[in-house]
C-alpha positions, -999 to +999 in steps of 0.1 A: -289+096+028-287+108-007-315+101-038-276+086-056-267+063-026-300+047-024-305+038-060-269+021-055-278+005-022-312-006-037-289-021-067-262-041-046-286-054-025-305-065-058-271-084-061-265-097-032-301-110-025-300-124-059-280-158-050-267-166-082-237-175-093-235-147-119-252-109-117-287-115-121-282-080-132-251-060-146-262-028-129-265-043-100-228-056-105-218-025-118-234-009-082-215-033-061-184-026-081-196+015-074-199+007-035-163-006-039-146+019-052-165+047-033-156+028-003-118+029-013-118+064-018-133+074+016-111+049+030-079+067+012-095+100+019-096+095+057-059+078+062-039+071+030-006+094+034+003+105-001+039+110+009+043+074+026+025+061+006+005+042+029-023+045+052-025+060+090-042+044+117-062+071+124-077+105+100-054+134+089-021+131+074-003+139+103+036+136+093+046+152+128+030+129+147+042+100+128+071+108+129+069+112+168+056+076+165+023+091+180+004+076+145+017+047+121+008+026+095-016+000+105+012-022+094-012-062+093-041-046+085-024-021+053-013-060+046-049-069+044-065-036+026-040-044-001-050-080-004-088-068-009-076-042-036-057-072-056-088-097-055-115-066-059-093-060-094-085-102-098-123-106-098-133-075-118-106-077-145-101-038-137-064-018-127-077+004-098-050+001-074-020-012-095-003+020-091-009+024-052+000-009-048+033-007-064+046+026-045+032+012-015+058-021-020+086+004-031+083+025-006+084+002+023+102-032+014+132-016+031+120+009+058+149+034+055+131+044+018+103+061+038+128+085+056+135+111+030+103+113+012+091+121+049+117+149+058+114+165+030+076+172+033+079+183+071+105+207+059+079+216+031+054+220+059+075+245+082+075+212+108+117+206+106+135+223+136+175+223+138+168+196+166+156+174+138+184+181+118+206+171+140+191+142+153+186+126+118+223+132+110+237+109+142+207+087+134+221+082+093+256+083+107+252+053+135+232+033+102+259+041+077+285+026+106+268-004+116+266-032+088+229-039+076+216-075+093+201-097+069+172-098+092+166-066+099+126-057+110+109-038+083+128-052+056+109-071+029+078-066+052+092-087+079+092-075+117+092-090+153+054-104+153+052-133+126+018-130+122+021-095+106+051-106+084+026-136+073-004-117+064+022-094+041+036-126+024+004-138+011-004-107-004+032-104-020+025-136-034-012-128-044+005-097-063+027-119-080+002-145-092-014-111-106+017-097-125+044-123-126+067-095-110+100-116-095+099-089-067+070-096-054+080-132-047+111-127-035+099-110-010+071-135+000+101-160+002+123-142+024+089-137+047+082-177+044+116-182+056+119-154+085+086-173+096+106-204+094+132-197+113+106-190+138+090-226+143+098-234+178+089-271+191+105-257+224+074-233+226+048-255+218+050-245+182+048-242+153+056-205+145+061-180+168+035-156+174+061-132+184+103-128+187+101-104+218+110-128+250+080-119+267+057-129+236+070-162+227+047-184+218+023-200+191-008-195+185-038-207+154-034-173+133+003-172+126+001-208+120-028-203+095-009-176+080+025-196+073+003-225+065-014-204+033+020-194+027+036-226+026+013-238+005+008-211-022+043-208-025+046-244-032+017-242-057+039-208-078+072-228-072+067-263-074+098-264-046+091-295-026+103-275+009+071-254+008+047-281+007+067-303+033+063-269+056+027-268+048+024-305+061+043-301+090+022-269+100-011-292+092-002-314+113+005-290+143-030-278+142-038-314+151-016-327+173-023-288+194-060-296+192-066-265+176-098-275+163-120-287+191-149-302+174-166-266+169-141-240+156-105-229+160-092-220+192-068-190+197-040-213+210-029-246+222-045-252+253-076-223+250-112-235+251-140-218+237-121-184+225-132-190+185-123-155+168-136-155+137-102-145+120-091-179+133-119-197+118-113-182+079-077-186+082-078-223+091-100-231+057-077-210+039-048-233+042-068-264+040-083-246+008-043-240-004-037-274+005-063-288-016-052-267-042-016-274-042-016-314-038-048-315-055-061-337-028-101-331-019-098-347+014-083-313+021-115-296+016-135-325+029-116-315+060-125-281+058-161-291+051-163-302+085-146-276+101-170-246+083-202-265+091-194-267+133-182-232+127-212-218+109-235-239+132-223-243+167-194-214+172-220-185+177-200-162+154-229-165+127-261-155+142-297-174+126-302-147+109-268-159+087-253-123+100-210-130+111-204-115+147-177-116+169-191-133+198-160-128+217-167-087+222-159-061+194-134-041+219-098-040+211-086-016+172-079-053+155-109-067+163-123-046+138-099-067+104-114-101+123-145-104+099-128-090+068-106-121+072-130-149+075-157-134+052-128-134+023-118-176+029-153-181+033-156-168-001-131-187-012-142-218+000-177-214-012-159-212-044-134-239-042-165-265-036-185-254-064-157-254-087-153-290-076-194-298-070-188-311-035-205-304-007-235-286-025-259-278+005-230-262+029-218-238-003-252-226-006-250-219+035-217-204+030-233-181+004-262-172+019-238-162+053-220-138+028-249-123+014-266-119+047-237-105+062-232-080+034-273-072+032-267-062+069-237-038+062-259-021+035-288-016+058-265-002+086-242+017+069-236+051+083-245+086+071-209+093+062-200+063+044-183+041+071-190+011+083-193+002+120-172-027+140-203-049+144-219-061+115-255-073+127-289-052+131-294-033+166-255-038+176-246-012+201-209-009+190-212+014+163-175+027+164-155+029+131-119+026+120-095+017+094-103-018+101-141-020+102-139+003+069-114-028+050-136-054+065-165-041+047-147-035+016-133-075+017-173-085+023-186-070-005-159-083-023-166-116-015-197-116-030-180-103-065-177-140-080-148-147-105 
């Protein structure tokens, strides 16, 4: 490691071991903030696609094989890289990523704007055969022919699994809270209602986890998802529907038994299957529920929930270090952690904003910080961080995913 990235280390772990509500130190903010940003721009080094605007799922900005459908956007987990990038600059007051951001939405709220941009740099390339040609001409000509359904996948960031089309829909809406652009919610609407359209009593749901035959059914994490939704949007729009939605899908969690007593379960029916994804999710909407009735039983609630989760799931070792006890195989795997460090953050801060539950926000801190103090001390030569999070793992693969997670734990710890 270099004499530069151990001064920073040594800085955010001053930080992050520091445990107070402010920066004990501005340089050690202003490292954290560094480790950020440095972490971004490997991250965009390794997979963004300048002319999609929009990561890859795996290194190289290989057009051809996109377009071959051999590499493609990591299409939930882009959803979750951007959310990190908005509360990295919410919490910083900085304008890093508006730009990306923004070409990232144009580009892909309709996914027919991606097409051009895509051909033209293949043909730029010398990677566009008279094949291509003319299979991109019968391709336009079938599209101009057949009229455009208004619920065509891929559209205002909605496709076939719901729980992708959620995770975009609270960012859209994040990104409008940020720049009061109508866009941005328009689109998080038409995702709240494509999600709505979805809720099947017939399938023991709630919403969908997925609109293929073979894949119908519900499950906790789309129903977090449109639970956050529901609420957030009723909290921007003050339209009675959104928080009648949120209720209804509050009440699904408990009449599906979703939370056993220790955490969240995958699905109605599971036992003992607590991903930690499920677990941040779960107080998120309890936290936007709170938030948008202005009730604090809400977060009594999710009191409750967070202590059997920090104490009894086995996702949080005694150390205070977040694992996922369930395995760290599988490329999503890797978001999980990113996901329920980020609502722990955000519960920790909902409680002390209200003073409740003192002792268990200082717990939910110190898990953060812990957490994050591991990353730092097991971060790899080249920058990326590995799938498992804790001292002595033996997983120490790396991917899109593991590299966001990080970013959305050290975020965490960057207090408003």
């Amino acid at each position: 490691m270099s004499k530069t990235f151990n001064v920073i280390q040594i800085a955010v772990l001053a930080l992050v071991q520091s445990g107070s509500s402010h920066a004990a130190d501005e340089l050690a903010r202003d490292a954290t903030v560094q480790r950020i940003t440095s972490g971004f721009a490997l991250l965009n080094k390794l997979y963004w696609s300048p002319t999609l605007n929009i990561w890859l799922d795996r290194p190289g900005d290989d057009l051809r094989a996109h377009y071959e459908g051999r590499r493609n956007p990591p299409w939930w987990s882009s959803a979750n890289a951007v959310e990190v990038m908005i509360d990295f600059m919410d919490a910083t007051g900085r304008n890093d990523y508006n730009d990306a951001v923004t070409k990232l939405y144009d580009t892909h709220r309709d996914h027919r704007n991606k097409v051009p941009l895509l051909v033209a740099e293949l043909k730029r390339r010398d990677q566009w055969s008279e094949k291509d040609e003319e299979r991109l001409q019968r391709r336009q000509k079938k599209e101009a022919d057949t009229p455009r359904s208004p619920d065509e996948h891929y559209v205002d960031f909605r496709n076939e699994y719901l729980d992708d089309s959620g995770w975009w829909g609270i960012t859209w809406l994040k990104m409008y809270v940020r720049t009061q652009d109508e866009k941005y919610l328009n689109t998080a609407k038409a995702i709240h209602a494509h999600m709505a359209k979805n809720w099947r009593p017939d399938k023991d749901g709630g919403v969908l986890w997925c609109e293929d035959a073979d894949k119908q059914k519900a499950n906790a994490i789309t129903n977090s998802l449109f639970l956050i939704l529901s609420a957030r949007l009723y909290t921007a729009t003050k339209q009675n529907s959104y928080l009648e939605w949120a209720g209804k899908t509050h009440a699904w969690f408990h009449e599906k038994n979703l939370y056993d007593g220790t955490a969240i379960v995958d699905a109605p029916g599971h036992k003992g299957d607590y991903w930690t994804y499920n677990q941040g999710t779960y107080l998120g909407g309890l936290i936007a529920l709170a938030e948008a009735t202005g009730k604090v039983d809400y977060l009594d609630e999710a009191a409750r929930v967070a202590a059997t989760v920090l104490e009894k799931s086995g996702n949080v070792l005694p150390t205070g270090v977040i694992v996922e006890k369930l395995g760290t195989n599988g490329w999503d795997v890797g978001m999980f952690k990113g996901a329920f460090i980020r609502y722990l953050g955000q519960f920790r801060d909902a409680l002390q904003q209200k003073q409740i539950h003192g002792e268990l926000a200082q717990r939910i801190d110190q898990t953060i910080r812990a957490s994050v103090t591991s990353l730092l001390n097991n971060v790899g030569d080249d920058g990326c961080y590995a799938v498992a999070w804790e001292e002595g793992a033996i997983d120490r693969s790396t991917s899109f995913n593991t590299q966001t997670s990080a970013l959305a734990a050290f975020t965490a710890v960057l207090r408003r």
